[in-house]
MDTraj code that builds the backbone (N, CA, C; nanometers):
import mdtraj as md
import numpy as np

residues = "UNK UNK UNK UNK UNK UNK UNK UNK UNK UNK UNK UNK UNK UNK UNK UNK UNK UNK UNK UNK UNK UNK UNK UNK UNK UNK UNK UNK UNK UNK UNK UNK UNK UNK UNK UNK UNK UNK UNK UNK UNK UNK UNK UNK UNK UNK UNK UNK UNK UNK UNK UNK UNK UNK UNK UNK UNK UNK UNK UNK UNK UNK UNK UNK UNK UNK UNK UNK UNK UNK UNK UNK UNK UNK UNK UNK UNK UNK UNK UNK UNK UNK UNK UNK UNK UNK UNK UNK UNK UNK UNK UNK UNK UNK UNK UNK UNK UNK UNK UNK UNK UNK UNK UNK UNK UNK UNK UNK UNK UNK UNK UNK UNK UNK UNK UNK UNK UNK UNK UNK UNK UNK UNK UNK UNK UNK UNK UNK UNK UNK UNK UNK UNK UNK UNK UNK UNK UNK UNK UNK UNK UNK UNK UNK UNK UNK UNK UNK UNK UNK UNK UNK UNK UNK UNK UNK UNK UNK UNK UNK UNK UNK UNK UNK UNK UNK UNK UNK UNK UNK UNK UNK UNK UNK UNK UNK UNK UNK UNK UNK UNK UNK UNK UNK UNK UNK UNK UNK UNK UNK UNK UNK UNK UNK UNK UNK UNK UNK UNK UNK UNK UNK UNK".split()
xyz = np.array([
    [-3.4270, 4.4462, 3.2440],
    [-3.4266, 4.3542, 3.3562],
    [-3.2838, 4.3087, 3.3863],
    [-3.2704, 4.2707, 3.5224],
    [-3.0995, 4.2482, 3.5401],
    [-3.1648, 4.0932, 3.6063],
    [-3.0636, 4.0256, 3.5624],
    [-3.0710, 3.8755, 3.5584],
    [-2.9419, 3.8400, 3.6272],
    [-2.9630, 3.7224, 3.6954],
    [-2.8332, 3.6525, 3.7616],
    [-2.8845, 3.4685, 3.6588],
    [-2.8035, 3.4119, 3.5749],
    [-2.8014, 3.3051, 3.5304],
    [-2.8129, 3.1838, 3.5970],
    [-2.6984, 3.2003, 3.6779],
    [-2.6227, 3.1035, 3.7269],
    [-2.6110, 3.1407, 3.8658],
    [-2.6800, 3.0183, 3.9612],
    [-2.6918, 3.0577, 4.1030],
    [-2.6949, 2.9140, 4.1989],
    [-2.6353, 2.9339, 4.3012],
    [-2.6167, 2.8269, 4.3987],
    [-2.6172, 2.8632, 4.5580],
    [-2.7432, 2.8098, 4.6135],
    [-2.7416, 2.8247, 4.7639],
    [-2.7158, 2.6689, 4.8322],
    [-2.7238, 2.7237, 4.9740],
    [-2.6974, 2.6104, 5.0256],
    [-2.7945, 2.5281, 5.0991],
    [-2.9037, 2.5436, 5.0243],
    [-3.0237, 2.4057, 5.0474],
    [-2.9870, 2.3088, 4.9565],
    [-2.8897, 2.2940, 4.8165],
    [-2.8844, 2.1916, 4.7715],
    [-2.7259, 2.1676, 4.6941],
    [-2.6426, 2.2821, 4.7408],
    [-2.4905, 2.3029, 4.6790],
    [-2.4610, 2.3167, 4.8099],
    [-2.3444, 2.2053, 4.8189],
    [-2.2788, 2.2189, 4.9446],
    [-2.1430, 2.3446, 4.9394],
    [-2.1173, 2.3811, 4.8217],
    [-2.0296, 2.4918, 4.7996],
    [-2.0434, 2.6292, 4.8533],
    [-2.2053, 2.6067, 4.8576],
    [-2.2743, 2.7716, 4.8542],
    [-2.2688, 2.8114, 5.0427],
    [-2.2100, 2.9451, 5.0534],
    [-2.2060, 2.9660, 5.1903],
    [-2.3319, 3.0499, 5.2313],
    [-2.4612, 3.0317, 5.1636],
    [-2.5610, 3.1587, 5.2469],
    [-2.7272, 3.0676, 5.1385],
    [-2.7959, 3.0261, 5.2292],
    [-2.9503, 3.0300, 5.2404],
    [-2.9960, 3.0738, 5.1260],
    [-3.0974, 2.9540, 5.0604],
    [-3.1602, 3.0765, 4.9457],
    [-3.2226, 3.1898, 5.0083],
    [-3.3061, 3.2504, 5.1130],
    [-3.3275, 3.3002, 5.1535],
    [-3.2192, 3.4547, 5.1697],
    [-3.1229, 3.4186, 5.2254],
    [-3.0233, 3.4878, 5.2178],
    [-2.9764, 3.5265, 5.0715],
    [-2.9582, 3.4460, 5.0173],
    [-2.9646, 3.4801, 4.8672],
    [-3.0318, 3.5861, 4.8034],
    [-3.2172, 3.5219, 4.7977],
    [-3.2745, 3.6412, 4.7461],
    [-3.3019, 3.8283, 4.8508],
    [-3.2969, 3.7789, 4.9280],
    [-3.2582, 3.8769, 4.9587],
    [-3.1724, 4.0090, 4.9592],
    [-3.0545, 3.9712, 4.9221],
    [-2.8787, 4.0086, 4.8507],
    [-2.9692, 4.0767, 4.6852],
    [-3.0040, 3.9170, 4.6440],
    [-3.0245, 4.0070, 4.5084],
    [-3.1192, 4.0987, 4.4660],
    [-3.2160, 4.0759, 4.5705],
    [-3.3292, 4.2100, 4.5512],
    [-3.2693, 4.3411, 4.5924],
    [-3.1684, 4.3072, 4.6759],
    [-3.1298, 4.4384, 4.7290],
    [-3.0043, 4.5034, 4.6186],
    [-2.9452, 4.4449, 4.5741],
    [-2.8432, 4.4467, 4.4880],
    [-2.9574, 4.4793, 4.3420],
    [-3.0570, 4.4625, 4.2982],
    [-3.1713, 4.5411, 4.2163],
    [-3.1922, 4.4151, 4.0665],
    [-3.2194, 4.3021, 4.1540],
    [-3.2195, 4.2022, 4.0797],
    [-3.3369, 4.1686, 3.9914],
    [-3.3795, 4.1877, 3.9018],
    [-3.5168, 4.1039, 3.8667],
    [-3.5684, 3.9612, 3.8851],
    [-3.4677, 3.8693, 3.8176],
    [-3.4710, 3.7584, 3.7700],
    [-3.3715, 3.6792, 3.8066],
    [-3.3698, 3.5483, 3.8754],
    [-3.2362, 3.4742, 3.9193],
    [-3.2994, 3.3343, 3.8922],
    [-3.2170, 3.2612, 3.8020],
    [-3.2063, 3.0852, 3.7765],
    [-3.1678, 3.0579, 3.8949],
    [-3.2430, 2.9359, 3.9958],
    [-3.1009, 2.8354, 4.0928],
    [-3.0519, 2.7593, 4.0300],
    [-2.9857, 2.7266, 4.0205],
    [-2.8587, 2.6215, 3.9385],
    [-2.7935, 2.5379, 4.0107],
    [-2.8545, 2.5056, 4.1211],
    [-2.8132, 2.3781, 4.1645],
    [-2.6687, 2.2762, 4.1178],
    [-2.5857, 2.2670, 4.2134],
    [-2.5028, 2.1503, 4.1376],
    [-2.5491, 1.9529, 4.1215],
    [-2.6164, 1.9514, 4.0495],
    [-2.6648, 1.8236, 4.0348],
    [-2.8216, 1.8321, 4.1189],
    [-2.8804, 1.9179, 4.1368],
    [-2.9780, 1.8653, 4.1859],
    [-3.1099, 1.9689, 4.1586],
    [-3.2358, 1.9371, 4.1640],
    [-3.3258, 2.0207, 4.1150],
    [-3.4728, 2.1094, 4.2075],
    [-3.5071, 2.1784, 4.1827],
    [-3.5915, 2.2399, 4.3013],
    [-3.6762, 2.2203, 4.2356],
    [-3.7819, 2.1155, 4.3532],
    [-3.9061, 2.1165, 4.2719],
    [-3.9970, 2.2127, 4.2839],
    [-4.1148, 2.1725, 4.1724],
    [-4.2316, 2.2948, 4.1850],
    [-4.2884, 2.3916, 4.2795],
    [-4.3115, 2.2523, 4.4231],
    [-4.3834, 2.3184, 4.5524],
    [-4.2951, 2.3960, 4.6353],
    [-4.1276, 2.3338, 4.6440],
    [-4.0999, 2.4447, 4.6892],
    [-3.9898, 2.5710, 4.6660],
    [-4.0154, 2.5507, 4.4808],
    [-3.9807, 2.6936, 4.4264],
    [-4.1039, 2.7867, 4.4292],
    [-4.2078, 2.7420, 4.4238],
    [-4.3108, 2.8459, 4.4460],
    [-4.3116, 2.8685, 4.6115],
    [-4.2766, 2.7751, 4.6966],
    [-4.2921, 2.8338, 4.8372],
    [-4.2369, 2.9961, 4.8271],
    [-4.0739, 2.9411, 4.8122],
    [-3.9896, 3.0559, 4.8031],
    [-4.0356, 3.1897, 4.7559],
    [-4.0794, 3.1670, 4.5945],
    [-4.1484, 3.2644, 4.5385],
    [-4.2314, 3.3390, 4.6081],
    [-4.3244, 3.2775, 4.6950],
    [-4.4130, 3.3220, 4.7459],
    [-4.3124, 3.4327, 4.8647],
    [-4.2213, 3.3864, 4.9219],
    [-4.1787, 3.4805, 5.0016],
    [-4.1284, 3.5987, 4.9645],
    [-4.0669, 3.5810, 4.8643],
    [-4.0247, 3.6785, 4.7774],
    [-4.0521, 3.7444, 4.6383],
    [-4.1715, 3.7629, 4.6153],
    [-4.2501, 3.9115, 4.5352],
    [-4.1757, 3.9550, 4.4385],
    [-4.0513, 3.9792, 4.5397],
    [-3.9984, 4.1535, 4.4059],
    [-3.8704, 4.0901, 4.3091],
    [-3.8853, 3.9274, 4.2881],
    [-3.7813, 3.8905, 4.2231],
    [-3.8781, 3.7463, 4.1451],
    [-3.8338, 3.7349, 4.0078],
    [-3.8704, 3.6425, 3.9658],
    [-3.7381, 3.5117, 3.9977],
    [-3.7984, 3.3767, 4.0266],
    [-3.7185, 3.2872, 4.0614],
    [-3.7269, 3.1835, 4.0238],
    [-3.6339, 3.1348, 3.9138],
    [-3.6822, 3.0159, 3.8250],
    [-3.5802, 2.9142, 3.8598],
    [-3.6284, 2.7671, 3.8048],
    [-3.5417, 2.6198, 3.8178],
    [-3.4832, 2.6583, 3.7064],
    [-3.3654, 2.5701, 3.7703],
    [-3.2586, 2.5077, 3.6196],
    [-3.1939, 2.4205, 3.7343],
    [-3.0591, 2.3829, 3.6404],
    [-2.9670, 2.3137, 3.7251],
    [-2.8467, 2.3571, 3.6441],
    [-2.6985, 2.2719, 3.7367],
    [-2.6153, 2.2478, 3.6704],
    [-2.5574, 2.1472, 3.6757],
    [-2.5301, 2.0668, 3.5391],
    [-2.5260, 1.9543, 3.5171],
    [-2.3610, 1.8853, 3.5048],
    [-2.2917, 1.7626, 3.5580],
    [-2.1837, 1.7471, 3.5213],
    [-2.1295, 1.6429, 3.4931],
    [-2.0436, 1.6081, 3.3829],
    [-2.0339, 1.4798, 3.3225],
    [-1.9207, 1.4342, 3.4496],
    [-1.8992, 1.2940, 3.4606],
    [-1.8238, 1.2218, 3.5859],
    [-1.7161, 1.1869, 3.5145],
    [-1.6801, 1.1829, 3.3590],
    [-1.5651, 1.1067, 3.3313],
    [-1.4720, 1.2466, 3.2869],
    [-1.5052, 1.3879, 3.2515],
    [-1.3813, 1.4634, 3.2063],
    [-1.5317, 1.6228, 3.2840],
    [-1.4102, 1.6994, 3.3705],
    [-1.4722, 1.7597, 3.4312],
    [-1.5840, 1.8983, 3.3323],
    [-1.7099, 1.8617, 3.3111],
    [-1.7281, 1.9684, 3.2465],
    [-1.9060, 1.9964, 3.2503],
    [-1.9109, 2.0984, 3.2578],
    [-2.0315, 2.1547, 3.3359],
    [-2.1503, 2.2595, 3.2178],
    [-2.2719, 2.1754, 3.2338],
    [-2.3682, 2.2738, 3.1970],
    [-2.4238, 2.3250, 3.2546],
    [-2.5291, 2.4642, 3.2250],
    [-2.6226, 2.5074, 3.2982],
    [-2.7623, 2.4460, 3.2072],
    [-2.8592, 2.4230, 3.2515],
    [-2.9883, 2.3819, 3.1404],
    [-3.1044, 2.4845, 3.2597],
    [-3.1902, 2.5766, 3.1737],
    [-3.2238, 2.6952, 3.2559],
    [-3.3603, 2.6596, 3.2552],
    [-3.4296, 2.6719, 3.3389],
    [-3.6129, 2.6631, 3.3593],
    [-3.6185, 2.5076, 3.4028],
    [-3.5741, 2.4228, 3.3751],
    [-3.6130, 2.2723, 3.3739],
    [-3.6372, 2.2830, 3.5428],
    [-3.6771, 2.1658, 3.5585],
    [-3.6816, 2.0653, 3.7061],
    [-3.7161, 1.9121, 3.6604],
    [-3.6486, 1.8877, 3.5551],
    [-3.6607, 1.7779, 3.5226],
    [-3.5404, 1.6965, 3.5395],
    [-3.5207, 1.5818, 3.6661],
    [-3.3842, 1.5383, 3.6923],
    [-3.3437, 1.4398, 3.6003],
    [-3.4224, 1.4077, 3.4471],
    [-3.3735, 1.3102, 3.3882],
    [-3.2062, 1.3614, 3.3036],
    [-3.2281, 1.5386, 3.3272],
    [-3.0962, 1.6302, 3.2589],
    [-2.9281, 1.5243, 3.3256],
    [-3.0060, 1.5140, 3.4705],
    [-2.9108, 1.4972, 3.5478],
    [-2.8070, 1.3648, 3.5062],
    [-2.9076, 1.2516, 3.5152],
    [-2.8444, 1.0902, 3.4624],
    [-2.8071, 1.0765, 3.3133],
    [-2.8651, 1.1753, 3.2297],
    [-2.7781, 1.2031, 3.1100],
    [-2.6307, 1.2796, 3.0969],
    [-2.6091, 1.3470, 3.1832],
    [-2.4766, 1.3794, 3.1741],
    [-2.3951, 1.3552, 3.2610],
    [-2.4077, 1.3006, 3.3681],
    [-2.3500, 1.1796, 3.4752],
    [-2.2773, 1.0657, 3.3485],
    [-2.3905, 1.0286, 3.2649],
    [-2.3346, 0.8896, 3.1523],
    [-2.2826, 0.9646, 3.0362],
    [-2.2735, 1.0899, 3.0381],
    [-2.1604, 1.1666, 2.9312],
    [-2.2514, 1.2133, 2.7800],
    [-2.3564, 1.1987, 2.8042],
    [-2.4724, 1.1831, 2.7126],
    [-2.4999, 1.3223, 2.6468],
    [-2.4101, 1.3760, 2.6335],
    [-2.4368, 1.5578, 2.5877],
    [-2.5101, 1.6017, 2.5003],
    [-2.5077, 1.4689, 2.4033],
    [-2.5996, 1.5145, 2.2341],
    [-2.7633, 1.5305, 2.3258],
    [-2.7695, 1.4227, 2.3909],
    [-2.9259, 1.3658, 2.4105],
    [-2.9688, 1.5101, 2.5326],
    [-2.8537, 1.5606, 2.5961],
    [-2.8580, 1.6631, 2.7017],
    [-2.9594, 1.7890, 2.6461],
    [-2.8586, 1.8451, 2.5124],
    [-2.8790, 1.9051, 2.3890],
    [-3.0195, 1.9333, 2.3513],
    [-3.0068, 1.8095, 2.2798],
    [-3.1478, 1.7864, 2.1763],
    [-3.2911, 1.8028, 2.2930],
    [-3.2389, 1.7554, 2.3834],
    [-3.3834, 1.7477, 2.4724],
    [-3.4021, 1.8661, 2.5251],
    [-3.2891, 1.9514, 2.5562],
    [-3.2881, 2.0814, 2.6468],
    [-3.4044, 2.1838, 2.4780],
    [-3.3063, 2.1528, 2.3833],
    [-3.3775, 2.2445, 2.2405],
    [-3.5166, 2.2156, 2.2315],
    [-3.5064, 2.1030, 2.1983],
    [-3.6871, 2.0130, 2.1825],
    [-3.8297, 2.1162, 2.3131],
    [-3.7017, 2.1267, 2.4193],
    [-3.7980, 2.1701, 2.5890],
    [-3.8253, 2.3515, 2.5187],
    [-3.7529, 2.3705, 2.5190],
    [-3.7421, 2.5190, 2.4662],
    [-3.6690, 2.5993, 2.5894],
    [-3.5674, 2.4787, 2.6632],
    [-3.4606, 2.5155, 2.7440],
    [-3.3402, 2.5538, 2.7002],
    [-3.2869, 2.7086, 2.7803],
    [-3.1471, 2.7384, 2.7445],
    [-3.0501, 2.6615, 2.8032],
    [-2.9521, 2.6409, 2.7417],
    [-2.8231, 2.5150, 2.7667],
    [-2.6398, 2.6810, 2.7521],
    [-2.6000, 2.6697, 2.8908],
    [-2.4968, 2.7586, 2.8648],
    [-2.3664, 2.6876, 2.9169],
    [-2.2795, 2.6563, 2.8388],
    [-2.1213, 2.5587, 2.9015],
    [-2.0801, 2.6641, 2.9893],
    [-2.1048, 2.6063, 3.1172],
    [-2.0361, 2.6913, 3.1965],
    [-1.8867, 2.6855, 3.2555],
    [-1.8441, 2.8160, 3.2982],
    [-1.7037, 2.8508, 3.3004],
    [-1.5971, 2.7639, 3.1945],
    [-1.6061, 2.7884, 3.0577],
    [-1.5569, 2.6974, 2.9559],
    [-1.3925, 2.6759, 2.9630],
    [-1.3429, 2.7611, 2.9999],
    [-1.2230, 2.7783, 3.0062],
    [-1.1281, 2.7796, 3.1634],
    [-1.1828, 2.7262, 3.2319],
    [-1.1498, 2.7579, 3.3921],
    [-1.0429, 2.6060, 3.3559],
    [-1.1047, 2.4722, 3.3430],
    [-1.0506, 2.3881, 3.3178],
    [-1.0023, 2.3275, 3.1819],
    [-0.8698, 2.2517, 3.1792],
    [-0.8430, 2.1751, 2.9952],
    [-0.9244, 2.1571, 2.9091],
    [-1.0438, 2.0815, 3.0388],
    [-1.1519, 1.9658, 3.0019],
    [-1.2837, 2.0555, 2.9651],
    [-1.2604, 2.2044, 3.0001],
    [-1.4061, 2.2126, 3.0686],
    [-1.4631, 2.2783, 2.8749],
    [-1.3732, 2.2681, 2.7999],
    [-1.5017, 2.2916, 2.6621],
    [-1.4424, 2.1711, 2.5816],
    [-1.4517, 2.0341, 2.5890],
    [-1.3927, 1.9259, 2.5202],
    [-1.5396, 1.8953, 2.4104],
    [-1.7012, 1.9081, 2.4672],
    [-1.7333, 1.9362, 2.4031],
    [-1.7833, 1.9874, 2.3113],
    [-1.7053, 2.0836, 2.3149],
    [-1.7353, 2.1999, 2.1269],
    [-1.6501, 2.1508, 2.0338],
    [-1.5188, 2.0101, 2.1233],
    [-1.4663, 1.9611, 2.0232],
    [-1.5395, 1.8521, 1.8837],
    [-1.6177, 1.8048, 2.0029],
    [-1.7344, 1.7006, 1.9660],
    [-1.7891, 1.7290, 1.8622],
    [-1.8173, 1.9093, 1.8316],
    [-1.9228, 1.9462, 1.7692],
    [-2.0554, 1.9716, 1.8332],
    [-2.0519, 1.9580, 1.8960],
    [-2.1912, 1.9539, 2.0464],
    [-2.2023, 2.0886, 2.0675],
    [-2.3244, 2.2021, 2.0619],
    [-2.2979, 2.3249, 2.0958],
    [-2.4047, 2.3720, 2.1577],
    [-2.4128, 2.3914, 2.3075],
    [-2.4591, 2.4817, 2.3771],
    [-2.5323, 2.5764, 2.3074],
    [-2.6228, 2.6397, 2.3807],
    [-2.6547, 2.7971, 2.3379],
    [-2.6305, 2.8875, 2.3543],
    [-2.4631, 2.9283, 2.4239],
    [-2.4369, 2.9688, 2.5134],
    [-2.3251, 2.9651, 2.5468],
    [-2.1999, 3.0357, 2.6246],
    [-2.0640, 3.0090, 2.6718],
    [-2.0698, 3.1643, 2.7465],
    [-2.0204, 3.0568, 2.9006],
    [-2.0178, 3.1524, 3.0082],
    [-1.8631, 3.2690, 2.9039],
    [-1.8463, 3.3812, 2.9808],
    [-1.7730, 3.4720, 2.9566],
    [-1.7115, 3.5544, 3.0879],
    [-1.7688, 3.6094, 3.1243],
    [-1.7631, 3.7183, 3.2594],
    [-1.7762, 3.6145, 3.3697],
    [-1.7146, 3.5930, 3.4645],
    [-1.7419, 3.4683, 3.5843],
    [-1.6595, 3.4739, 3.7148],
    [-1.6933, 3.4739, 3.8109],
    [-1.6151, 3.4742, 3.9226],
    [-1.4841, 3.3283, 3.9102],
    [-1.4964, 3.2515, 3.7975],
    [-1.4478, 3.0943, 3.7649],
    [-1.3198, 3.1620, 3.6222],
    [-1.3650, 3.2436, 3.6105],
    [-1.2597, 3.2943, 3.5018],
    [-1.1810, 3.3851, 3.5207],
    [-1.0300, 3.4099, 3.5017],
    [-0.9504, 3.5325, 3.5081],
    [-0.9609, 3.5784, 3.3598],
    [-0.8587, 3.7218, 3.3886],
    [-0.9115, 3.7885, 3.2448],
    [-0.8357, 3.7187, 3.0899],
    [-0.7259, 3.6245, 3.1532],
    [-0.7326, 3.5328, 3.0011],
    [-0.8189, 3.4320, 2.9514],
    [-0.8575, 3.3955, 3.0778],
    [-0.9830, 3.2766, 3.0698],
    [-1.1150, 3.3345, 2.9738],
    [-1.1052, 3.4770, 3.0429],
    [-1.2338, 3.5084, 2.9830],
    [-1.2297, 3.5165, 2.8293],
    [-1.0562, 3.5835, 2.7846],
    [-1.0578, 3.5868, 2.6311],
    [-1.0305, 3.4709, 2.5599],
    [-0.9990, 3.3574, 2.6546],
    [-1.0044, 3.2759, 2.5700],
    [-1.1569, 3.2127, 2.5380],
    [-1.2597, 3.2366, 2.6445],
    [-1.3766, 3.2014, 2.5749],
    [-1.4693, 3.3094, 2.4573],
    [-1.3901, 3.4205, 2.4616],
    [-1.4235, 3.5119, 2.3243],
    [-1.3875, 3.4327, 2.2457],
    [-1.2436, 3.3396, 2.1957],
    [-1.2093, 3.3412, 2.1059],
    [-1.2789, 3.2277, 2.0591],
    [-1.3038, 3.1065, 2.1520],
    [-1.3835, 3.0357, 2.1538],
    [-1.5403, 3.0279, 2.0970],
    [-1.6419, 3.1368, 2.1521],
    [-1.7221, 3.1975, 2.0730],
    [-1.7141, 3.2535, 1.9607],
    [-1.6258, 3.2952, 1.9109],
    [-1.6190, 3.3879, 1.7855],
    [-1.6019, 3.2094, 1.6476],
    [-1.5081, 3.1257, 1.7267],
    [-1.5089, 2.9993, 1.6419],
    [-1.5858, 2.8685, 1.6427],
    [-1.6891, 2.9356, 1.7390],
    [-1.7970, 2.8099, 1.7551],
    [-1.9392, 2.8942, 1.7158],
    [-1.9163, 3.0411, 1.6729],
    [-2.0303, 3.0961, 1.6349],
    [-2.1354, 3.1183, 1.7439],
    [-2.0849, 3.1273, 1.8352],
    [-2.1754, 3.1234, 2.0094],
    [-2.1737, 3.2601, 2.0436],
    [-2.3259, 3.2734, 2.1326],
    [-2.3145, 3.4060, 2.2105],
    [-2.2471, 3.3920, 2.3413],
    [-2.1980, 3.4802, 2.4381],
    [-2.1817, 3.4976, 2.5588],
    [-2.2004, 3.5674, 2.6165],
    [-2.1984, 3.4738, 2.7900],
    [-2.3018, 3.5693, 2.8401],
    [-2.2015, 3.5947, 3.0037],
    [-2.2606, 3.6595, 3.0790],
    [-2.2022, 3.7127, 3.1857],
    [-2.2695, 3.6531, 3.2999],
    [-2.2461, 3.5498, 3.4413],
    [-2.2841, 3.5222, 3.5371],
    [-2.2072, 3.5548, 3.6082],
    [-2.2898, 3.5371, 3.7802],
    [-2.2460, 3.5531, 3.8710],
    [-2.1777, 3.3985, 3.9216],
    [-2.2471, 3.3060, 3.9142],
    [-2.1993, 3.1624, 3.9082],
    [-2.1637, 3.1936, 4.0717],
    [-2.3072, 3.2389, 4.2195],
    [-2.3030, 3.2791, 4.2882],
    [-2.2777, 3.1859, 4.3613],
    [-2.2360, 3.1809, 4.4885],
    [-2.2050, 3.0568, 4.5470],
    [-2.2038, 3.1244, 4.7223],
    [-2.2018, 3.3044, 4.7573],
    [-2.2119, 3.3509, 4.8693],
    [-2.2717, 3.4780, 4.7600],
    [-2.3866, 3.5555, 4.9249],
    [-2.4352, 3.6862, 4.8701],
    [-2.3553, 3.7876, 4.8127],
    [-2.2091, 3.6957, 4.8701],
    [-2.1117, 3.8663, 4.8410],
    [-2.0076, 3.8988, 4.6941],
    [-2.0823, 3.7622, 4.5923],
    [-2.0365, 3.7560, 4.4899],
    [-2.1415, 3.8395, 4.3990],
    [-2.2662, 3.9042, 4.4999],
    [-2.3749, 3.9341, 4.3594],
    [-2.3254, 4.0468, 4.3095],
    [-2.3694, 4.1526, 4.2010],
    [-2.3439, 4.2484, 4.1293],
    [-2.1615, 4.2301, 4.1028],
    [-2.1516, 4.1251, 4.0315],
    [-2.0253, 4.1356, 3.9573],
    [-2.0113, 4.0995, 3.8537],
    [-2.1145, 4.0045, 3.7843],
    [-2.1379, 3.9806, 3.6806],
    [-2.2398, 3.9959, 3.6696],
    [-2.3671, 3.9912, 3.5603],
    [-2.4603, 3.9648, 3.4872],
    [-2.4859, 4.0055, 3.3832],
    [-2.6379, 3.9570, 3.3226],
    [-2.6939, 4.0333, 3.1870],
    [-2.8237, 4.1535, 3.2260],
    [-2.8169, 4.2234, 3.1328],
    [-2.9636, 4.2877, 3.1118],
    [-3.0451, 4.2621, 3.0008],
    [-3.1617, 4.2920, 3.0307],
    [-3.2391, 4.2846, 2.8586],
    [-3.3653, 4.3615, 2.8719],
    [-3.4183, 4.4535, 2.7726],
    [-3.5015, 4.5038, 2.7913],
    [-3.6776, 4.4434, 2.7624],
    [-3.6442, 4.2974, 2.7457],
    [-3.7528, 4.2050, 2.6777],
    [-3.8173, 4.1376, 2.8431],
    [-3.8858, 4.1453, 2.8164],
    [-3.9487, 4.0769, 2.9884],
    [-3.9199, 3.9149, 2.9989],
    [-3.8605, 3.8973, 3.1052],
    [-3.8316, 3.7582, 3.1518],
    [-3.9828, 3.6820, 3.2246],
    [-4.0676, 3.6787, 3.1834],
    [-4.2418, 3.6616, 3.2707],
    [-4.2333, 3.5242, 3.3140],
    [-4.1742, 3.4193, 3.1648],
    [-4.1686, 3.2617, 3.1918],
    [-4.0174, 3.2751, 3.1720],
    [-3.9825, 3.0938, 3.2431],
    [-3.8923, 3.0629, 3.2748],
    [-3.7944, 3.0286, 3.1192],
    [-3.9045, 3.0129, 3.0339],
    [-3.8350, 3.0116, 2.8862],
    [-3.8028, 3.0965, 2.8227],
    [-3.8279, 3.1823, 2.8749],
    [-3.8201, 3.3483, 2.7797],
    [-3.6554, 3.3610, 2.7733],
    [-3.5688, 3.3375, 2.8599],
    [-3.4545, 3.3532, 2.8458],
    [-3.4047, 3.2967, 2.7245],
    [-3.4200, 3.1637, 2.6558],
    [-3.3826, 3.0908, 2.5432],
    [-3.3763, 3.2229, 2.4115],
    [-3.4803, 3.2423, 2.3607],
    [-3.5107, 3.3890, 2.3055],
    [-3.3908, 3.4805, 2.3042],
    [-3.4292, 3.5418, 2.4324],
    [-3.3373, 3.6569, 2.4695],
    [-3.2150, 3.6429, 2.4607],
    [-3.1264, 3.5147, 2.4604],
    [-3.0164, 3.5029, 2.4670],
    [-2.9779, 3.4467, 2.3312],
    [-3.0538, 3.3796, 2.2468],
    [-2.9948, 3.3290, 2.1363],
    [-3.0672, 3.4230, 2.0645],
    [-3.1060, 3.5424, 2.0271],
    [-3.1410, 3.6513, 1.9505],
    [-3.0347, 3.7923, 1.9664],
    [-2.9622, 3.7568, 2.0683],
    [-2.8756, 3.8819, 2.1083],
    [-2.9167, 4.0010, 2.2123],
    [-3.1100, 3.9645, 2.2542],
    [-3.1531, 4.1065, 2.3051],
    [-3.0980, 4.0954, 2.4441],
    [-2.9743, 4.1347, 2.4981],
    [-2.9203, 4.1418, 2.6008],
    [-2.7689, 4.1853, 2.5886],
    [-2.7153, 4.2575, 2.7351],
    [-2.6562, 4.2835, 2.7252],
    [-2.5532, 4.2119, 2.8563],
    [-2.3982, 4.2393, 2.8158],
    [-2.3347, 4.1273, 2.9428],
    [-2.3090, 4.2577, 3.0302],
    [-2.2857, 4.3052, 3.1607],
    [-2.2396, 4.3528, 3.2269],
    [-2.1521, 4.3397, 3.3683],
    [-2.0520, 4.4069, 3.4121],
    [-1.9649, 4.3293, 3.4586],
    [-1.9787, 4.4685, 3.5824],
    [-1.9066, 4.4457, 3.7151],
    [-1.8893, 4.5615, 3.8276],
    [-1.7468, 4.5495, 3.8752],
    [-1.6759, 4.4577, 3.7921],
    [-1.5009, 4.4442, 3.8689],
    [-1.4531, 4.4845, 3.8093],
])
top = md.Topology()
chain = top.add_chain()
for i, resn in enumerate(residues, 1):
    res = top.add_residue(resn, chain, resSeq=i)
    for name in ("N", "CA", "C"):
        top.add_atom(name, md.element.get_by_symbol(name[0]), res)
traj = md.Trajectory(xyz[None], top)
């Protein structure tokens, strides 16, 4: 299955230049299975992620968000949720409680683009650890990216490859594969903290 992680349209990211609609579209055509929205701060609820779904068949389409603390710039992804309490916990810098609740859910948690900013892995200083550290990213150049190898290799973390999409014309440049079926929105947790996947890149 080819997966996009990390995704942002512009029903709820003012960054994003193209329609979820427009979106899934791109990625079905681009030979997508599976795409998280990742929202910046905000969450798609039930009725109308299944609307969507409903329009679109040939792609599985799950909630998450991405989450960001207000006092030192630094960004999670938390994958399957639609639960906005993720949100007012890391607004108040609350990362342990972010954590524990995302693990407890049987939600994947990935620090995204760790290395783009000073700030943006302050906490792996903490000791605080994700399940996860972006790698491959339209947010990373190619030292960025090794510095989050090196990063992983000393925080004992996997990494993974997004598109961290924000227009259709960023799709097929990053992602993962896995040969394990993505069916629920939790299955990714698994797949990614067991290793069954692979990162793949098109630049």
């Amino acid at each position: 299955m080819k997966v996009e992680l990390h995704c942002h349209t512009s029903r709820y990211s003012g960054c994003s230049r193209n329609t979820p609609e427009e979106m899934m579209t791109r990625l079905i055509a681009r030979g997508y299975d599976a795409v998280y929205l990742t929202e910046h701060s905000a969450i798609w609820d039930a009725v109308e992620l299944a609307r969507l779904q409903q329009s679109f068949p040939d792609i599985r389409i799950y909630s998450g968000v991405e989450i960001t603390d207000r006092v030192i710039f630094q960004d999670i992804l938390v994958l399957g949720t639609n639960d906005p309490t993720y949100i007012h916990l890391a607004a108040a810098g609350h990362w342990g409680d972010v954590l524990s609740r995302a693990r407890d859910e049987g939600r994947l948690t990935v620090l995204a683009h760790p290395c783009r900013f000073d700030d943006s892995h302050t906490i792996l200083t903490h000791g605080l650890k994700p399940d996860a550290l972006e790698c491959g990213t339209g947010n990373h150049d190619d030292a960025m990216a090794a510095t989050a190898r090196l990063l992983a290799d000393h925080h004992g973390l996997p990494l993974v490859n997004v598109g961290d999409l924000h227009s259709v014309d960023m799709a097929d440049e990053y992602w993962i594969e896995t040969d394990r079926p993505v069916d629920e929105a939790d299955d990714i947790r698994s797949i990614i903290v067991d290793g069954a996947y692979r990162n793949i890149s098109n630049v």
